[in-house]
C-alpha positions as YAML, in Angstrom:
chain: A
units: angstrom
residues:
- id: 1
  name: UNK
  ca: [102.96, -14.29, 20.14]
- id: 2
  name: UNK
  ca: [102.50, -14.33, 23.87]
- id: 3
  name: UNK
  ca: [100.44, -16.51, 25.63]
- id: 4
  name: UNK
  ca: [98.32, -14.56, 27.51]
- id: 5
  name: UNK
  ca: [97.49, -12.93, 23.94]
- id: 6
  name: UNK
  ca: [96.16, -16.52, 22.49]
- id: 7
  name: UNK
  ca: [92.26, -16.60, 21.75]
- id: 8
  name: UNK
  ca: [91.83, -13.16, 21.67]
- id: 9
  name: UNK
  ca: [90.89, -12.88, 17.72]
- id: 10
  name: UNK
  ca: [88.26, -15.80, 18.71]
- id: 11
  name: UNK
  ca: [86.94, -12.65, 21.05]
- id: 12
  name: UNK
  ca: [86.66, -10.15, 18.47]
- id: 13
  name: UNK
  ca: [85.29, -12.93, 16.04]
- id: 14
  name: UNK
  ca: [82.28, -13.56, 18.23]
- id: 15
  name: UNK
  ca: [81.77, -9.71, 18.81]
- id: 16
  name: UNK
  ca: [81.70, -9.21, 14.83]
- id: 17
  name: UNK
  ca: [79.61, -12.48, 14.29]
- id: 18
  name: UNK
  ca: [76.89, -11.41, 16.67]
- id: 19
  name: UNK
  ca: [77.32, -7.61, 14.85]
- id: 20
  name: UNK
  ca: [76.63, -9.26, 11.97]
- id: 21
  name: UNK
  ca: [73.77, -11.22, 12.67]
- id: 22
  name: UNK
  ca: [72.39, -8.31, 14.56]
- id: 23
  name: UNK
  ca: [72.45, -6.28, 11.14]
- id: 24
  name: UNK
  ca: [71.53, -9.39, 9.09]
- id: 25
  name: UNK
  ca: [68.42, -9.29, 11.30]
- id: 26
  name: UNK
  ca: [67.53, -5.81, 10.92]
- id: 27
  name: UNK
  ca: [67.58, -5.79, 7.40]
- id: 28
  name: UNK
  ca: [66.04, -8.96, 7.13]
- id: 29
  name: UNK
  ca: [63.33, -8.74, 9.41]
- id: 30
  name: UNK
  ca: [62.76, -5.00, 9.33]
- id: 31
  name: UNK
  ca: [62.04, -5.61, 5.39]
- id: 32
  name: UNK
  ca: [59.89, -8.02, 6.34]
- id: 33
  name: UNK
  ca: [57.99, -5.72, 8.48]
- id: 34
  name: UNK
  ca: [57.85, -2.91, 6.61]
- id: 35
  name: UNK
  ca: [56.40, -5.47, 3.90]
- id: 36
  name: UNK
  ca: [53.49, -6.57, 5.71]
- id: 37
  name: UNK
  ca: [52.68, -2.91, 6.79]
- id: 38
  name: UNK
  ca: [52.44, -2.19, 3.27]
- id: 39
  name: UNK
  ca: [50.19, -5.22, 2.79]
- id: 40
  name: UNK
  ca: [48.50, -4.29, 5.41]
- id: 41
  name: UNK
  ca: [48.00, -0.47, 4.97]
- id: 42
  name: UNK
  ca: [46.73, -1.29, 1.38]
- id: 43
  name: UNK
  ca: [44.55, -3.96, 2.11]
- id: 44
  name: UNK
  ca: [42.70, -1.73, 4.94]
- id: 45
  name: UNK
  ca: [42.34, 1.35, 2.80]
- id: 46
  name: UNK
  ca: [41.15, -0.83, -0.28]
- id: 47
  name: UNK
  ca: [38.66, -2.85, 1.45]
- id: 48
  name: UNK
  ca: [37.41, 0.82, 3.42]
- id: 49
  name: UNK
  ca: [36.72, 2.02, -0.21]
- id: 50
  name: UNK
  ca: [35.38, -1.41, -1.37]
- id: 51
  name: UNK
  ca: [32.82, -1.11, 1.79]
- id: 52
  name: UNK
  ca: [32.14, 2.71, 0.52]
- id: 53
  name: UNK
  ca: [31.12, 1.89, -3.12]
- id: 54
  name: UNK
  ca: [28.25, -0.01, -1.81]
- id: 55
  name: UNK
  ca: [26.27, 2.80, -1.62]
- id: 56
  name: UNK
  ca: [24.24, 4.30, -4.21]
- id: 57
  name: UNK
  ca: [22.05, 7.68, -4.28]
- id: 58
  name: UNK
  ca: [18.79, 5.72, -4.50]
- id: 59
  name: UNK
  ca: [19.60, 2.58, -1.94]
- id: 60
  name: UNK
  ca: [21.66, 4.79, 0.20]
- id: 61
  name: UNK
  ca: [24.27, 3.47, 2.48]
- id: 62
  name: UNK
  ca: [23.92, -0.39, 4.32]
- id: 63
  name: UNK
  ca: [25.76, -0.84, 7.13]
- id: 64
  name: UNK
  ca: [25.81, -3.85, 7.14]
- id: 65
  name: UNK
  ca: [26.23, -4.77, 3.30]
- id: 66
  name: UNK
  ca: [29.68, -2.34, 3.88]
- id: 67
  name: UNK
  ca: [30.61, -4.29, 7.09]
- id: 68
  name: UNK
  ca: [30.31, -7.52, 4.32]
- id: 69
  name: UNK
  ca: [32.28, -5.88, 1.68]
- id: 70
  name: UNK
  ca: [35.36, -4.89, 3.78]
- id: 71
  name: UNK
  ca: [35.45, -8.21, 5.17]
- id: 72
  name: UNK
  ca: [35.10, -9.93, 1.66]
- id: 73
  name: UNK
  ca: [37.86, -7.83, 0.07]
- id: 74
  name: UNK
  ca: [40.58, -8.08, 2.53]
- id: 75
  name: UNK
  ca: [39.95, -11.69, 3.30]
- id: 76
  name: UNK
  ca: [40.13, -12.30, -0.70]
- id: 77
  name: UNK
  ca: [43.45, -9.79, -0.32]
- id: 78
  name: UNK
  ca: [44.77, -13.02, 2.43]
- id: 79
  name: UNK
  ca: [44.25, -11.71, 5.79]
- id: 80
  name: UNK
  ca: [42.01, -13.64, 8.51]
- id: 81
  name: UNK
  ca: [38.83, -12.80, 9.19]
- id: 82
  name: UNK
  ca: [39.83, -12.52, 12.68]
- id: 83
  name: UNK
  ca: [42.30, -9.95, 11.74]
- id: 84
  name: UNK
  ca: [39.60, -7.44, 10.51]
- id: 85
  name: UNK
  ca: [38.24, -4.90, 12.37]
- id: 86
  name: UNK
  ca: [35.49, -2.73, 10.46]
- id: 87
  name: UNK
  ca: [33.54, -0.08, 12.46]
- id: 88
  name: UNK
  ca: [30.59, 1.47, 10.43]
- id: 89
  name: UNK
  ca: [29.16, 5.03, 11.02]
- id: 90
  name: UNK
  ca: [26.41, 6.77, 8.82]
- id: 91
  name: UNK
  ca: [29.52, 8.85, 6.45]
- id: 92
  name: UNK
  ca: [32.46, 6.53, 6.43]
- id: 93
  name: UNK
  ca: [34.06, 3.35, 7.08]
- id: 94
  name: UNK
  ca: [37.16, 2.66, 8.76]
- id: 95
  name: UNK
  ca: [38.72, -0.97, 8.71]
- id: 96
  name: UNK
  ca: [41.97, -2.05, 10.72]
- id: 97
  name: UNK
  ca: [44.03, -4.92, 9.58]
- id: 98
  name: UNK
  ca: [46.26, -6.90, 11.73]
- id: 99
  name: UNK
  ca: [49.20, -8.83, 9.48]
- id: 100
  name: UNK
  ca: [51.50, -11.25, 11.78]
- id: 101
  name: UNK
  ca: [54.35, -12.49, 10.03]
- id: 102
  name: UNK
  ca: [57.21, -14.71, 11.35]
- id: 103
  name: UNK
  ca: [60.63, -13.49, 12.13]
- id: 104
  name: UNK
  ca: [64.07, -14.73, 10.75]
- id: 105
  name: UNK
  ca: [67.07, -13.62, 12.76]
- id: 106
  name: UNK
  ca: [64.74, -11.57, 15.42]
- id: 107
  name: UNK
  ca: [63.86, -15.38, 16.92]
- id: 108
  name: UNK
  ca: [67.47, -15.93, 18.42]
- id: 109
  name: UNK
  ca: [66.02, -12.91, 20.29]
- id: 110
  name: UNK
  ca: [63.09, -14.63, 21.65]
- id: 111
  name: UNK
  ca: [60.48, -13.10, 19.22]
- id: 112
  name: UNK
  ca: [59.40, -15.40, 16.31]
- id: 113
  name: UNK
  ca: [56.53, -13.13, 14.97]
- id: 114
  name: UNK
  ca: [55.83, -9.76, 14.75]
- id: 115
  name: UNK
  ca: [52.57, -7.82, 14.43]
- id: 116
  name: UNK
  ca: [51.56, -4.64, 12.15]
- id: 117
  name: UNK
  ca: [48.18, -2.77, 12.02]
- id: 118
  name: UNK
  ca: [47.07, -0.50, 9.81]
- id: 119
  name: UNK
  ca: [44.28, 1.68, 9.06]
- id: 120
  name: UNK
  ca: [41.87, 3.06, 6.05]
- id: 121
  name: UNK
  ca: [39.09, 4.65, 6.14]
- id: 122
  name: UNK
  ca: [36.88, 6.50, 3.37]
- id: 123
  name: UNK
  ca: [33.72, 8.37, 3.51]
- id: 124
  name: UNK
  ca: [30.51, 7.93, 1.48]
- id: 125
  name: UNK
  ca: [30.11, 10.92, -0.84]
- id: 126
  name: UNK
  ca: [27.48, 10.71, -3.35]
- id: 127
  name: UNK
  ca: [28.65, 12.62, -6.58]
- id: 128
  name: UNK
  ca: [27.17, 13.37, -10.02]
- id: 129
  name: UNK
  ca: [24.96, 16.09, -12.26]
- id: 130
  name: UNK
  ca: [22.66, 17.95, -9.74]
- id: 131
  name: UNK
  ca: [19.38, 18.70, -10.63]
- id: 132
  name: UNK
  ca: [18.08, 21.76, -10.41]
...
């Protein structure tokens, strides 16, 4: 071995270490976000039909009993109130949720959480025997 050729494995150990933490993180943390954008995407399009069923024929449709009913599911589903966004109109309901989740390996990066939205939305549609 020559000696201008000592330490150079501990070169090409470092370069595979940080390649390997680099995919460690991906996998680890990109689970993790695809994870809470599941969460997430579910939550928002559950608590959009939850706000939906609240209308009936003869009551008709409460905007603000909906607004109360999206809120109530997804917080019950564990996301903040703060991190629900319901916007009413007289046909549907659309509700965003906002999931943060802390990072594993993507923190040696300088990000320790990440953030996911996602969106439902469903439409009031009244449905049944018609009179006639």
């Amino acid at each position: 071995m020559k000696v201008r050729d000592r330490g150079s494995i501990s070169v090409v150990m470092i370069i595979m270490l940080v390649m390997v933490l680099a995919g460690a993180g991906l996998v680890v943390d990109g689970g993790r976000a695809m994870a809470a954008r599941r969460h997430a995407s579910n939550t928002a399009e559950a608590a959009a039909r939850a706000a939906v069923a609240t209308a009936t024929p003869v009551s008709g449709f409460d905007p603000t009993a909906a607004r109360d009913a999206a809120i109530d599911y997804a917080t019950r589903a564990g996301v903040a109130t703060v991190d629900v966004e319901v916007q009413v109109t007289p046909d549907s309901v659309r509700v965003t949720v906002t999931e943060r989740r802390r990072t594993v390996f993507l923190v040696l990066g300088g990000r320790s959480t990440m953030t996911v939205r996602a969106t439902g939305v469903a439409r009031v549609v009244y449905s049944g025997a018609q009179s006639g």
